[in-house]
C-alpha positions, 0 to 999 in steps of 0.5 A, spaced: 500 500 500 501 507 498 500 512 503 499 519 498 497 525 502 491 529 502 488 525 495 482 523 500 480 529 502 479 534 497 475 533 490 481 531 485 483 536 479 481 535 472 488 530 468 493 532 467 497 535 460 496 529 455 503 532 451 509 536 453 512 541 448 516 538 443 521 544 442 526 543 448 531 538 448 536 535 454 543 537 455 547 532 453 555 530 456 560 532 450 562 528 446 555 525 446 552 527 440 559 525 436 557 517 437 554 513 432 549 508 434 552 501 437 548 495 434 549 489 435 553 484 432 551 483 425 545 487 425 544 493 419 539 496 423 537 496 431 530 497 434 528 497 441 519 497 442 515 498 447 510 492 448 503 493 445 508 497 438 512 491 438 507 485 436 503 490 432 509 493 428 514 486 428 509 484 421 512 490 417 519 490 420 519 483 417 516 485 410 520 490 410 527 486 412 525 482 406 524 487 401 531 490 403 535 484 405 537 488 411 538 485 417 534 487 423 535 486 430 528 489 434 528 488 442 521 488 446 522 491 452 518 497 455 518 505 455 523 504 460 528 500 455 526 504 449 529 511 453 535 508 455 536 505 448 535 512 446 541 516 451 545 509 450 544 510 442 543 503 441 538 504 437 536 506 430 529 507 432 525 505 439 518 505 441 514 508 446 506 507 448 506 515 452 508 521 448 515 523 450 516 527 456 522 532 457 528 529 459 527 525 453 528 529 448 535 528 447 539 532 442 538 528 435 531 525 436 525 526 432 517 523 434 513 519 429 507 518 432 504 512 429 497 511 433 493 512 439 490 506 443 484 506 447 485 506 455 480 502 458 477 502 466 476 496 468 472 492 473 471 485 475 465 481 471 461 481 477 460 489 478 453 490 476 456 497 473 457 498 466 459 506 466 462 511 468 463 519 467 470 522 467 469 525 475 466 519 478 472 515 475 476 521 478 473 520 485 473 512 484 481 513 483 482 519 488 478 516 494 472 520 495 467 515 494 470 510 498 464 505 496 461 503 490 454 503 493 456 510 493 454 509 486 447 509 485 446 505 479 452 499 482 447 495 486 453 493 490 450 492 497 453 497 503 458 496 507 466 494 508 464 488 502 464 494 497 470 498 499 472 500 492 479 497 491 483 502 486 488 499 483 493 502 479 500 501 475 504 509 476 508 508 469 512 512 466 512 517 471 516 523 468 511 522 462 505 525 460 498 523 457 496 516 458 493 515 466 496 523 468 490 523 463 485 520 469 489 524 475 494 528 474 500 526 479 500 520 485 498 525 490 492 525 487 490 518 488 487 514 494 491 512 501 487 506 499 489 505 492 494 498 491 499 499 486 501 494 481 508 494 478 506 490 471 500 490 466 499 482 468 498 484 475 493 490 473 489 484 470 490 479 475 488 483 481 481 487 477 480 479 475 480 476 483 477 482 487 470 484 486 471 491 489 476 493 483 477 497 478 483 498 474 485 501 467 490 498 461 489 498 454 483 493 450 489 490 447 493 488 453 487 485 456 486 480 451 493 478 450 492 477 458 485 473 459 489 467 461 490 471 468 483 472 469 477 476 466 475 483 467 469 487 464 471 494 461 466 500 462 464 505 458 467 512 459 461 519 459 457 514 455 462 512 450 466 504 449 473 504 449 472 500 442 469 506 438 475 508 434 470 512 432 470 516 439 478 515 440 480 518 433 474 524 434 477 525 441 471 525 445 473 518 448 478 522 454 483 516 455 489 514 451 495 511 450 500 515 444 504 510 440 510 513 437 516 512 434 523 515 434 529 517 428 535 521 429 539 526 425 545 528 425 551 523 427 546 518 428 543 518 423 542 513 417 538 513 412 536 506 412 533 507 419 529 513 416 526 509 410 524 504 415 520 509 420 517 513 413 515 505 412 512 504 418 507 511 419 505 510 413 504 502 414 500 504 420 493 503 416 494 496 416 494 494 423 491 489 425 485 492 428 486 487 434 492 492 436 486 498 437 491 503 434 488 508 431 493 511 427 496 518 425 493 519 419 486 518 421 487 523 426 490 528 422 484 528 418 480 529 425 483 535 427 489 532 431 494 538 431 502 535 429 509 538 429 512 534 424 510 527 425 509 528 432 502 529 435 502 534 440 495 536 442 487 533 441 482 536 437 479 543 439 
């Protein structure tokens, strides 16, 4: 358990910023941006991508190696994995399932965005309840209703065995967007609330506790459904599987889905060509992966810097 002061008490404010400015960039050492990309043994090109982009991108890495004949070497890791393989240079090109927050817009570093992914909250198939609004989810997270009875249309029964029991996975901490989306900072979150440390443990704890409620993407919840199952709600009235809502910008949780090149030093033709081939690949997704990609986003009024996405529709 962690205990977060003053998350309790006080009505939580609205999320956080679903982006950071793409302008400023991160001081490196000197000497630094000199070095090339150390890849590893035999490899033309390597990638280092988060696990939703890694199944959903690895068909057209492969397409792509085959029509190039380069030889690929591609890491599945976390957001985590992916910024470090961007300060190590160890990678052409990485993946992430935030969008970049300011330490890691490292000198050199260009974002590609290639979609937007859903986040759903999730409850245990038991609980009656079917939808939520954004300040409900709020003060379920927050600790201002401590019971689900609190909640008309539950119809949990009163007392301790309806104790909401929050659980939350605080990724990606210096990032913004994605559960900064629901609250905007950790202070903001029950004293009561159960952190999970990894995606399987989100599904698991939600799959056994009647009283929980958690969030994680529509992908990662099927991918997971040997740890149990869980019922994702609908948000203000709308289903976190309408691509339509997500791509409009009315569905308000999400994941930005991105990819990263260099230029200067690091810069390799080869890696731009592949990122280039990506993005515009992204249309062919397997819907399954629920990404709505950035050309469709485009079209719907998402603001851009460059390739990059930067803000939600006004």
């Amino acid at each position: 358990m962690f205990g977060l002061a003053g998350a309790a008490h006080a009505a939580p404010e609205l999320g956080g910023r679903p982006f950071s400015p793409p302008g400023d960039e991160v001081v490196m050492p000197d000497g630094w941006d000199k070095k090339k990309i150390q890849r590893p043994d035999g490899a033309d090109l390597a990638l280092a991508i988060d696990q939703q982009l890694y199944p959903a991108l690895l068909p057209l890495v492969q397409a792509f190696s085959r029509q190039t004949g380069l030889k690929i070497a591609i890491q599945e890791g976390t957001c985590g994995v992916a910024a470090g393989a961007l300060s190590e240079r160890s990678a052409d090109i990485t993946g992430m399932c935030c969008p970049p927050g300011p330490l890691d817009r490292l000198p050199g570093v260009r974002y590609h965005t290639i979609g937007i992914s859903a986040i759903a909250l999730i409850v245990h198939p038991a609980n009656p309840l079917t939808d939520v609004t954004m300040d409900q989810a709020r003060r379920l997270f927050g600790g201002q209703t401590r019971s689900w009875a609190d909640l008309p249309v539950s119809g949990m029964v009163a007392g301790p065995a309806s104790d909401v029991r929050a659980v939350t996975r605080l990724h990606c901490k210096p990032r913004p967007g994605h559960w900064r989306l629901l609250l905007d900072n950790e202070n903001q979150f029950s004293q009561e609330m159960h952190e999970v440390p990894a995606i399987r443990d989100m599904i698991a704890e939600v799959a056994r506790s009647r009283t929980a409620i958690g969030y994680e993407t529509l992908w990662h919840i099927a991918d997971n459904a040997r740890l149990g199952v869980v019922k994702p709600l609908k948000l203000n009235g709308l289903d976190p599987a309408d691509r339509k809502s997500l791509a409009q910008g009315r569905y308000p949780l999400y994941r930005v889905m991105n990819i990263t090149s260099w230029s200067g030093t690091a810069a390799d033709p080869r890696a731009a060509k592949l990122a280039a081939w990506l993005v515009d690949n992204a249309p062919a997704l397997d819907p399954a992966f629920g990404i709505v990609p950035a050309q469709e986003l485009r079209s719907r009024g998402w603001s851009f810097d460059g390739d990059e996405i930067v803000a939600p529709p006004k």
